[in-house]
N, C-alpha and C positions, 0 to 999 in steps of 0.2 A: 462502387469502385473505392480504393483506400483512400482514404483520406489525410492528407499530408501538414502539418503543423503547418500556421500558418506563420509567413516571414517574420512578415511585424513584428520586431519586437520593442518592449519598451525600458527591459535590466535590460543592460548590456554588459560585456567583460569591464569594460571600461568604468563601469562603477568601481570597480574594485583592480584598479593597477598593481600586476606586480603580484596577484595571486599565486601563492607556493603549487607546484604540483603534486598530486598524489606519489606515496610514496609506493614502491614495486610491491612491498609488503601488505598496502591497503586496499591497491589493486586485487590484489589474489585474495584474499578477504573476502571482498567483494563478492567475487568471482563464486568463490565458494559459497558464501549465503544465498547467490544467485541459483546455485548448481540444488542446495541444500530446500527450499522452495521447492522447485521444479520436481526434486524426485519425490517430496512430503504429499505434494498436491496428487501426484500420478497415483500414489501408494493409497488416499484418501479414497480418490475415486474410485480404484478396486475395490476397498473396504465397504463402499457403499451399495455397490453390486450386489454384494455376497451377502447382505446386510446385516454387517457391521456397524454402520454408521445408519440413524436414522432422519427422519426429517430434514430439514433442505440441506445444501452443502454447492456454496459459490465458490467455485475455483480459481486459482489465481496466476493460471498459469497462461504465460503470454506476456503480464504486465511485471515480471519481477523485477524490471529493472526500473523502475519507478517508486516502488518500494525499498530497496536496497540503495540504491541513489539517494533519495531524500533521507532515508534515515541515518545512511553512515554518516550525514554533514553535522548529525547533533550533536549535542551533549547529552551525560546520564541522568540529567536532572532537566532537560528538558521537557517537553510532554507530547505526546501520540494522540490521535484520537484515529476512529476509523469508522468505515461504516459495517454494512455485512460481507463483503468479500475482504474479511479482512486476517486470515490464516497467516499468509504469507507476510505483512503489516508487525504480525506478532512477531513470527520468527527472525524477521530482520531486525525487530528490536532487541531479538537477544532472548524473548522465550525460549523454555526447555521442550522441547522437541519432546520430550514423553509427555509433558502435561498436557502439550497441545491437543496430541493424539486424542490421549484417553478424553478431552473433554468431547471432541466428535465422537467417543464413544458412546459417553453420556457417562463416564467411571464419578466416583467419589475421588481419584486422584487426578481429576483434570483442572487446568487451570482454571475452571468457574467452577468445582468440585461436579461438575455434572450438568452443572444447573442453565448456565448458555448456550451450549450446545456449539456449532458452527460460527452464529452470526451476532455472540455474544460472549466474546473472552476479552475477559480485564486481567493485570499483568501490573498490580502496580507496583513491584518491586522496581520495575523498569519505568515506570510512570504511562504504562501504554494502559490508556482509560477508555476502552473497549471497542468494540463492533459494536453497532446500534443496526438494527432491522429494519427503522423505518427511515424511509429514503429521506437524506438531509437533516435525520435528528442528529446527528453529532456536532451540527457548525454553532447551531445556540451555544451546545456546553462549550466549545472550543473557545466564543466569545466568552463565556463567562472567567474560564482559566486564565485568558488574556490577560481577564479586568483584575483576578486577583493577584494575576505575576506585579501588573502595576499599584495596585493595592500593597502587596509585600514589600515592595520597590527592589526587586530582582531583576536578576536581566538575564532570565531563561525566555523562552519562543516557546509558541505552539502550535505543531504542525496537524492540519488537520486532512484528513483524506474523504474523498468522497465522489462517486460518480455524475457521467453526465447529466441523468435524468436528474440528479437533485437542484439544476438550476431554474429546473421551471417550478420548484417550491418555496413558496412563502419564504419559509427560515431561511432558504440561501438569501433573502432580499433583506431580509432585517437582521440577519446575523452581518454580515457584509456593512450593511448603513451604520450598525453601531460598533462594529471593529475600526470602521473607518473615522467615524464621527468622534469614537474613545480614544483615536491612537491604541490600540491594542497589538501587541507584539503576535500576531496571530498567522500563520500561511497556510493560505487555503489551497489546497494541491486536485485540480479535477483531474482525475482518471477520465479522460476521454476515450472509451473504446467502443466509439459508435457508435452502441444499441443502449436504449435503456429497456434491458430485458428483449422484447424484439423487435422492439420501433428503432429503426434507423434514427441518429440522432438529426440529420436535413428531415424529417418526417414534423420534426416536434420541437425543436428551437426555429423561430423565424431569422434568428443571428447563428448558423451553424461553427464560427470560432468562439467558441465559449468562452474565449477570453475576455471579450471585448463586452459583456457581461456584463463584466466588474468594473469596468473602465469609468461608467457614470458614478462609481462610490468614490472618487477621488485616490483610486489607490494604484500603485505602480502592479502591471501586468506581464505576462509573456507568455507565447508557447512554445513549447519545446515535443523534442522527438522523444514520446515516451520508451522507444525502443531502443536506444541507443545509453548505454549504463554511463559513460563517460560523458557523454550531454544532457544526462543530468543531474550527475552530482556538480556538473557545472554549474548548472541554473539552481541549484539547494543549496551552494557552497552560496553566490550573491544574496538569495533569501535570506538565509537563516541569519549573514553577518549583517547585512542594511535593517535586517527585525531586531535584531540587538543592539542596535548602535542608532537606530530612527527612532525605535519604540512606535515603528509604525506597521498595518497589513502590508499580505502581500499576495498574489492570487497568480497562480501556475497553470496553467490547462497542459498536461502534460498527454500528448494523443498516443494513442498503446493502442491495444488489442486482444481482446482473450480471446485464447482457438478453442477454447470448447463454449457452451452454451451457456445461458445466463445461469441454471445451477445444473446439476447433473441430472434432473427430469426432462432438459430441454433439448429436443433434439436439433433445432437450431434452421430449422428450413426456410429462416429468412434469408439465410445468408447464401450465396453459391459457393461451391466448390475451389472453383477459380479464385473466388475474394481474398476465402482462406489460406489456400496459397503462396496467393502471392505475400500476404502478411507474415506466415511461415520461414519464409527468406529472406525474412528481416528477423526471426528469433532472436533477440537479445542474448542469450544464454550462450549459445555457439559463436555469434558476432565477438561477443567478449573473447571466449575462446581463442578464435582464431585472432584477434589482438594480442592477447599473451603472447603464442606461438610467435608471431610476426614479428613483438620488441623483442621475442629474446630473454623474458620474463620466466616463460614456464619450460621444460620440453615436453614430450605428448607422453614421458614416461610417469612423469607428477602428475598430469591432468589425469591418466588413468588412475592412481591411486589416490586424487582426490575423490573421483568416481567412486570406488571402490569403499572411501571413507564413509562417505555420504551414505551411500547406499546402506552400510552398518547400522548408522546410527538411526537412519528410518524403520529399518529391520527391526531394532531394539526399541522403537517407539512400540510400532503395532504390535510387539512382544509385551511391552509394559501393559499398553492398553485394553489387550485381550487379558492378562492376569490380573488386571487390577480390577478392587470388588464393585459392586454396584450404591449407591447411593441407599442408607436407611430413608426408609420412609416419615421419619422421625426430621428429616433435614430438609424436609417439604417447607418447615415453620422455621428454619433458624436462617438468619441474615436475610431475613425478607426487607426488613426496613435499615436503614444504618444509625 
């Protein structure tokens, strides 16, 4: 059955009195990197079929608004980190939609020139320092970032993403012990959506609100609805300003859902029909949607030619990424080491 954020929380509004609201403009933004995900991943998945795309490919469609949420609260000079579902992570930072492509390609002009494939694009123009493969490898380097924002004595955050399953790993316990124990300006964002891979996450934490996890590192905690795009650039807008203004962690369990499988091989028969479903009706993507509609923000004439835009510009990905050339073999040995 879904599983529902849990109440508890421990931010509250009230940290922060008197919070500006979003503006109609960053709403729709929003909205559109939300829309802009959603058709990249769908178009991905095809490519994969036909194969175009080789080797794994984790989709990210379901959790966009947890993605687009916490990233619209940064800054440009803040920093990203992510794990392997992390396409979508990219695009919200602001990656080129063609580089993206072509790297699922495997092209010479993808964002990792070819060489990460899916579950390994870095983007540091944008300061987005990668997907990492191995479950929980990113929270050490995200401590490390922390320790040099306070080392620089800057007052940028660092947001780091990362699913369920990585709390039952090492690194989440010592990356956490020494964010907290450094003050590191560091937010650890769990993508909660259930499964890690196809264990039920009540299968495989003895504590099923992940939050509370965190709670023994001395650090301020919460969870929120990861489906709801508005709750949670609420809960990113108090992170991000108490990590720049405490110089301390901060740990989000944000519970989402992906409607397809852990990556596109999976055909997902842990789950039932119904489960799905019912989590479908909560799509973030259309909930926003129909919020636009309802303030009086969008009419259904703009939504359609948002639609429309989007869909272009996907168009013209898998156009770039099918013409762009293949990787010399020559580039097996360059940037191996930095």
């Amino acid at each position: 059955m879904p599983h529902a954020p849990c109440p508890m929380t421990l931010l509250t509004a009230d940290s922060f009195p008197g919070d500006n609201l979003m503006e109609k403009d960053e709403l729709i933004e929003m909205y559109r990197q939300m829309v802009l995900i959603r058709k990249f991943e769908d178009r991905a998945g095809e490519m994969y079929k036909v194969g175009k795309i080789g080797g794994f490919l984790h989709l990210y469609i379901g959790q966009e608004a947890v993605a687009v949420g916490f990233i619209s609260a940064l800054r440009p000079d803040d920093y990203v980190i992510g794990a392997y579902r992390e396409h979508g992570q990219a695009l919200a930072r602001g990656a080129e939609p063609r580089r993206v492509m072509a790297e699922l390609f495997g092209k010479r002009t993808g964002i990792s020139r070819g060489k990460g494939g899916s579950m390994h694009m870095f983007d540091v123009e944008h300061n987005f320092m990668g997907g990492h493969g191995i479950v929980g490898g990113g929270m050490p380097l995200a401590a490390g970032m922390g320790f040099a924002v306070n080392y620089r004595e800057t007052d940028q955050v660092v947001l780091c993403f990362f699913g369920d399953g990585a709390v039952n790993e090492g690194a989440f316990h010592e990356s956490l012990n020494l964010a907290s124990l450094w003050r590191l300006p560091v937010i650890y964002v769990c993508e909660n959506n259930l499964y890690g891979m196809g264990t039920a996450v009540t299968r495989a934490s003895a504590i099923p609100q992940l939050f509370r996890r965190a709670m023994c590192y001395d650090m301020e905690v919460e969870s929120v609805d990861g489906m709801d795009l508005l709750t949670v650039r609420e809960a990113a807008d108090r992170a991000v300003r108490m990590a720049r203004r405490d110089r301390e962690p901060r740990f989000i369990e944000a519970v989402t859902y992906r409607f397809r499988g852990h990556s596109v091989a999976d055909p997902g028969a842990y789950r039932t029909k119904e489960e799905i479903q019912e989590w479908e009706r909560r799509d973030p993507v259309p909930k926003m949607r129909d919020y636009l509609l309802d303030e009086g923000m969008l009419t259904q004439q703009v939504l359609d030619e948002i639609d429309k835009e989007i869909s272009r510009i996907v168009d013209d990905a898998v156009k770039f990424a099918e013409e762009s050339p293949e990787p010399d073999h020559e580039e097996l040995f360059e940037n191996v080491y930095a």
